[in-house]
N, C-alpha and C positions, 0 to 999 in steps of 0.2 A: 683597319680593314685588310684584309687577306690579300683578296688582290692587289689592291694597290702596294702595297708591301713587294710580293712577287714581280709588281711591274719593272717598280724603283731597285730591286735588288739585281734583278734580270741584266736591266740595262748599265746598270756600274759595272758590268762584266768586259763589255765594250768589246766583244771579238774582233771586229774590225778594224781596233786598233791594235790587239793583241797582232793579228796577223798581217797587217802591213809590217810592224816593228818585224817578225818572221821574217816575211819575206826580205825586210832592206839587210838583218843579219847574216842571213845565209849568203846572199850576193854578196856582201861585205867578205865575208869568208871564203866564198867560191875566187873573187877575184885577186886574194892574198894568202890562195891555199899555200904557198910553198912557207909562209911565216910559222905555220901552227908545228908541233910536235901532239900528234894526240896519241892517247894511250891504246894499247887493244881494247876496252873499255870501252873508249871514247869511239873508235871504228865503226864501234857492232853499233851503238846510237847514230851515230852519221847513217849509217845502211837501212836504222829503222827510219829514218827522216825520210830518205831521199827513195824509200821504198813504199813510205804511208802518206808522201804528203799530197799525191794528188788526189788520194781520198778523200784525205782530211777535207782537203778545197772543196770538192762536189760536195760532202756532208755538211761543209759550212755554209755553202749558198741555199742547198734545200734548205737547214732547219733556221737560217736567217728569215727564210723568201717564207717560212713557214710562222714564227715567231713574230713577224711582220702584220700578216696576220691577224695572228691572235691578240695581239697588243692594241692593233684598233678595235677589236671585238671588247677587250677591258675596258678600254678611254668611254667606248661608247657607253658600257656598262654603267660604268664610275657616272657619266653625265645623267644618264636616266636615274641614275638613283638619287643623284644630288638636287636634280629637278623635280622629285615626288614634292607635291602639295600632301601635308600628312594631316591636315584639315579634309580634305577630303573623302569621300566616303568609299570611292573607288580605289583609296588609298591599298587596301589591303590587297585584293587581285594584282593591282599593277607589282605590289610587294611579291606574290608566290611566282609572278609571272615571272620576273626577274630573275627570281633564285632557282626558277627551272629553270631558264638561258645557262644562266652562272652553273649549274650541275651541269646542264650540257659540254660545256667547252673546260671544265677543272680538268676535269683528268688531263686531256691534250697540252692543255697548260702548262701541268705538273712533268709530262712526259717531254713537253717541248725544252721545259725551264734546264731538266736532266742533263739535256741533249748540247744543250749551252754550256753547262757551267763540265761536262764534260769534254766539250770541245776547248773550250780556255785549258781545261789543268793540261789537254796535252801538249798545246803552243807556249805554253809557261816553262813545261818542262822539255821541249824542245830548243827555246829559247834558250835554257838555261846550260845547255848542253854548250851551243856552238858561242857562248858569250863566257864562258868560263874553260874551252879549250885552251892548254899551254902554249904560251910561245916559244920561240927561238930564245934564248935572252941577249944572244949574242949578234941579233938582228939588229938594222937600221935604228940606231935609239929615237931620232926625232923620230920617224915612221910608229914605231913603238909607242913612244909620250903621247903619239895623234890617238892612238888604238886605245888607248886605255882612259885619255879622256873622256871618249866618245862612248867609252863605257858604264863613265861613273865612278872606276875606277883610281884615286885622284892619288894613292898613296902612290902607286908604281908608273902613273905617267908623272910623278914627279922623280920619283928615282930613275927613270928612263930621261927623263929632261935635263936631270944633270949630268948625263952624260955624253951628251949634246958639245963637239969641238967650239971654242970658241974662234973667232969672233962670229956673234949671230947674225942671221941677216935677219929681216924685218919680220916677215913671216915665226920665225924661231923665236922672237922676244915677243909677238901677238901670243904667239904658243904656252911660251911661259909665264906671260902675263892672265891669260885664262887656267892653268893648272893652278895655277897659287891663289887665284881669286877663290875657284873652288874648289879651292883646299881650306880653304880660309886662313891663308897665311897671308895677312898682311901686313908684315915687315918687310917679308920677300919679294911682295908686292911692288911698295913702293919702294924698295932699293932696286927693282928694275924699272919700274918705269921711270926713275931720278936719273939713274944711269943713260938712259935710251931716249930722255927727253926731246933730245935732238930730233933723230930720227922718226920719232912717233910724233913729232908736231906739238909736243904737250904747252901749249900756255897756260901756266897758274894766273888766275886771279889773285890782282893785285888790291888786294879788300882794303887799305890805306889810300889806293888810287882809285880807283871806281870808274872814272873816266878814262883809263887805258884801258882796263878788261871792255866798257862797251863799247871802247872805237875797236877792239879783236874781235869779240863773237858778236859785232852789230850787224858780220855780214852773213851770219850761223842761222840768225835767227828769221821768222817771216810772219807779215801779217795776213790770217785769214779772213778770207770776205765770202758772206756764204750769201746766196741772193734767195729766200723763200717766199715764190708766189711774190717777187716785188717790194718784200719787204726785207732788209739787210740783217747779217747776224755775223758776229767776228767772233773770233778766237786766235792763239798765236802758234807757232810750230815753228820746227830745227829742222834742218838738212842735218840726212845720216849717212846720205850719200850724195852723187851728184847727183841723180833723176830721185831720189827721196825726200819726204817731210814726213815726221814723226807728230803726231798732234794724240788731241783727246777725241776717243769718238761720239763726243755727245755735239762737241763743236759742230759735226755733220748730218745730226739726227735732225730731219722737220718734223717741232714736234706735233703739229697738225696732225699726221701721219704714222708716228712713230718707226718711219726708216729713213731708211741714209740717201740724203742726197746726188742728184745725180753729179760725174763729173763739171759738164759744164756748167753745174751751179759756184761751181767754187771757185774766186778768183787768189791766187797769193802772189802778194806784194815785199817786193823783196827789196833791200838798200839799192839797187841795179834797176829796179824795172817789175813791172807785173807779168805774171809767166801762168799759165794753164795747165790744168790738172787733166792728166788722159785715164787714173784709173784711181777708184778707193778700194782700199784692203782693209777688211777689219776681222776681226780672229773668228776662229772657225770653231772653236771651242768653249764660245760662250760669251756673255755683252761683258768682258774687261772692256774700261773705260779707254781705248787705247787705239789708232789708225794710221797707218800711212799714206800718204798720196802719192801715187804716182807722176809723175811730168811729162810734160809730152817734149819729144824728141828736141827742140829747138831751146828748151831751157839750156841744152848744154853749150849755149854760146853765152850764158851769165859764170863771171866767175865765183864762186863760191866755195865756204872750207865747210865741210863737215863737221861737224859736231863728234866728239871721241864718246862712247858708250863706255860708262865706268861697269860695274856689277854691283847688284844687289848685297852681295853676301860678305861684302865689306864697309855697309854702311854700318856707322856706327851713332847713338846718340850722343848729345853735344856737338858735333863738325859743321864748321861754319860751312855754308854755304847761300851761293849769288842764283838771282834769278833775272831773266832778262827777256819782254815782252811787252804785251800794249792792251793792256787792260784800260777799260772805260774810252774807247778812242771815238777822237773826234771827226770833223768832215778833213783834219788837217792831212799829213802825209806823212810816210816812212820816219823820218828824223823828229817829227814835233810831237806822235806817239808812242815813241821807242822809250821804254820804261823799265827801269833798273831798281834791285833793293837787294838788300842781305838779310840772314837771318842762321838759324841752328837747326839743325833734327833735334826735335822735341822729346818723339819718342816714336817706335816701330810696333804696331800692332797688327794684329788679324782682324779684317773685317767682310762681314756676309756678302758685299759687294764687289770682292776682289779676290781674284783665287793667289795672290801672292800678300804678303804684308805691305800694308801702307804704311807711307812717311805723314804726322806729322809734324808741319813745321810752325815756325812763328813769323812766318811772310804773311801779311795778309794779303788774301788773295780777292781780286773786284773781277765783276763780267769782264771777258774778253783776254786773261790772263790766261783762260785756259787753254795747255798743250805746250804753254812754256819749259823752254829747259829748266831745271833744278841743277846749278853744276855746285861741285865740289872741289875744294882748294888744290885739284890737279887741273880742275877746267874737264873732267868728265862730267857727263849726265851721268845722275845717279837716280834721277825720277819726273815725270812731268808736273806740273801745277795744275789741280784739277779740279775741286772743290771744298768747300765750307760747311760746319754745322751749328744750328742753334741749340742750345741747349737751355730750356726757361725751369728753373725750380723756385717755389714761392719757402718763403721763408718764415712765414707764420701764414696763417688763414685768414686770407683775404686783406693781404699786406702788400709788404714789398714783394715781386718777383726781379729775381738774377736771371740774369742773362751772360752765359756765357758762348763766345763764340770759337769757332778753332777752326784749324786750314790746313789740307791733306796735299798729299802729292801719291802717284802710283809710280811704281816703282821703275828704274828703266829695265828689267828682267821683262816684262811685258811686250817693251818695243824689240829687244832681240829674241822672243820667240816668237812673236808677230815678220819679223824680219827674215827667221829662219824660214818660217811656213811658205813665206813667197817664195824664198830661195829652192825650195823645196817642189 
């Protein structure tokens, strides 16, 4: 159907997000004008920016404030027409009534839809303008390696990072540890972070020992206790900071309800003590299965280590990896539910449910597991533990049925841009 089409195409356009991303680039560049060299070129497009862009803005609020509009005038369409009983005999009137509304508002539509995907090409290419201006080369190189990560740009904040003096300081090997990640160099990878063990707190799991890696991240990990209406619900999560937990957001959903819990429904129970949650964060861009909590202030008299976030884009299949949480827990306490296993990446797929690829693994995974860290033989999170599927296929007709089971994790890429967003 035409409209709906227009709706769905309209809104992938996302101006709003095209023009915040504007807006934080140009301040990025206003506040480090003296780095750039731009060309004459480059001049006369700054002059058009900084000459069209509070146009731009007032033309983006009217034909938003306008589009707005007109897109409930579709939804509502879309529903009247999905609600016609076509057994009916009034069917046909409410049909022409319709499509005279629908002729009413196309054009506006058509003229509105214009107006948008006019306004994107110009922030696209004014974007492109001030994200692709020249630098200095002979400027601050870590300063540099920062600028060009942030851009995407992963070839030249690596060649800007090595030329970075040594010895680094902590900051400078996070630095290089995120260029390489995505760059997807991982050699370079982990000959820094082997190097830098020390300093970055790296404890590998000891997969021969099992019981030293859970007396390390037995104090990483926390059990969730969710109270619904009276009636209890667990799941498990990681400190990623000191006042942070990293979990699953289903852990949080009543699904009486289908929304998220209030703070004070949720207790976490930590090797230390039980501590309270002052805030839930969950992503702004759509139900990934993924949350943080916040703590209230007084948690920071529990000692606690953080959990290190590895990156997505050096997982690989086959890599052993530990998981460690309290699935199926009893009325007992911290120590008599804390639950450890090993297992591999299975394999890395795309799924409808996750706007990043999922991990399967061969952990299996029981209620209350989930939100668990997934770490990898550096002792990084490389994804949570989050759910199972059945899969029944019958094998002749009216025989035997297979069952097969399997067990996901989402990825930790989720928790650090869930992460950024608060930081943001």
């Amino acid at each position: 159907m035409e409209l709906k089409n227009i709706l769905q195409e309209t809104e992938k356009t996302n101006i709003p997000e095209l023009s915040t991303r504007f807006q934080e680039r140009l301040r990025y560049y206003e506040s480090r004008r003296e780095w750039y060299l731009p060309t004459p070129a480059d001049n006369n497009l700054l002059l058009e920016i900084y000459r069209n862009r509070e146009k731009l803005e007032t033309r983006e609020r009217l034909t938003l404030d306008q589009w707005g509009s007109l897109s409930r005038s579709i939804h509502a369409w879309l529903e009247n027409y999905n609600s016609l009983d076509w057994r009916s005999a009034t069917t046909e009137n409410q049909v022409q009534q319709l499509l005279d509304n629908s002729d009413l508002v196309h054009r506006r539509i058509l003229e509105t839809v214009a107006e948008v995907t006019d306004i994107a090409v110009i922030y696209r290419r004014w974007l492109n303008v001030i994200e692709n201006l020249p630098v200095n080369p002979e400027g601050n190189a870590e300063e540099l390696a920062q600028h060009f990560l942030s851009l995407k740009r992963y070839s030249e904040a690596a060649t800007y990072f090595q030329k970075i003096n040594t010895p680094f300081s902590l900051h400078q090997v996070e630095l290089g540890l995120e260029i390489f990640a995505r760059f997807r160099e991982r050699d370079a990878y982990t000959a820094m972070l082997l190097e830098n063990a020390q300093m970055l707190g790296v404890h590998s799991p000891d997969f021969e020992s099992l019981n030293h890696s859970v007396r390390i991240y037995s104090s990483s990990v926390v059990w969730i206790q969710v109270n619904l209406a009276g009636l209890a619900a667990s799941g498990s999560g990681f400190f990623i900071s000191s006042n942070q937990i990293a979990t699953n957001r289903h852990v949080l959903i009543d699904d009486a309800t289908g929304k998220c819990v209030l703070p004070e429904a949720v207790s976490v129970i930590t090797k230390q003590g039980i501590i309270q949650v002052a805030a839930i964060h969950l992503p702004s861009w759509g139900a990934d299965d993924v949350a943080i909590l916040q703590l209230l202030p007084e948690s920071a008299s529990i000692t606690i280590t953080p959990l290190r976030l590895g990156f997505s884009e050096l997982i690989e299949v086959g890599e052993r990896i530990m998981t460690i949480g309290f699935p199926s827990p009893d009325s007992s306490g911290f120590e008599e539910n804390l639950y450890c296993n090993t297992g591999l990446i299975n394999r890395i797929r795309q799924d409808q449910f996750c706007t990043e690829r999922i991990l399967e693994i061969s952990i299996q995974l029981q209620g209350g597991i989930s939100g668990a860290p997934i770490l990898n033989q550096f002792g990084e999170v490389v994804g949570l533990s989050t759910f199972s599927r059945l899969k029944q296929e019958k094998e002749s007709a009216g025989e035997l049925i297979r069952i097969e089971q399997s067990f996901y994790a989402i990825p930790v890429e989720l928790v650090r841009r869930l992460r950024a967003e608060i930081q943001d």
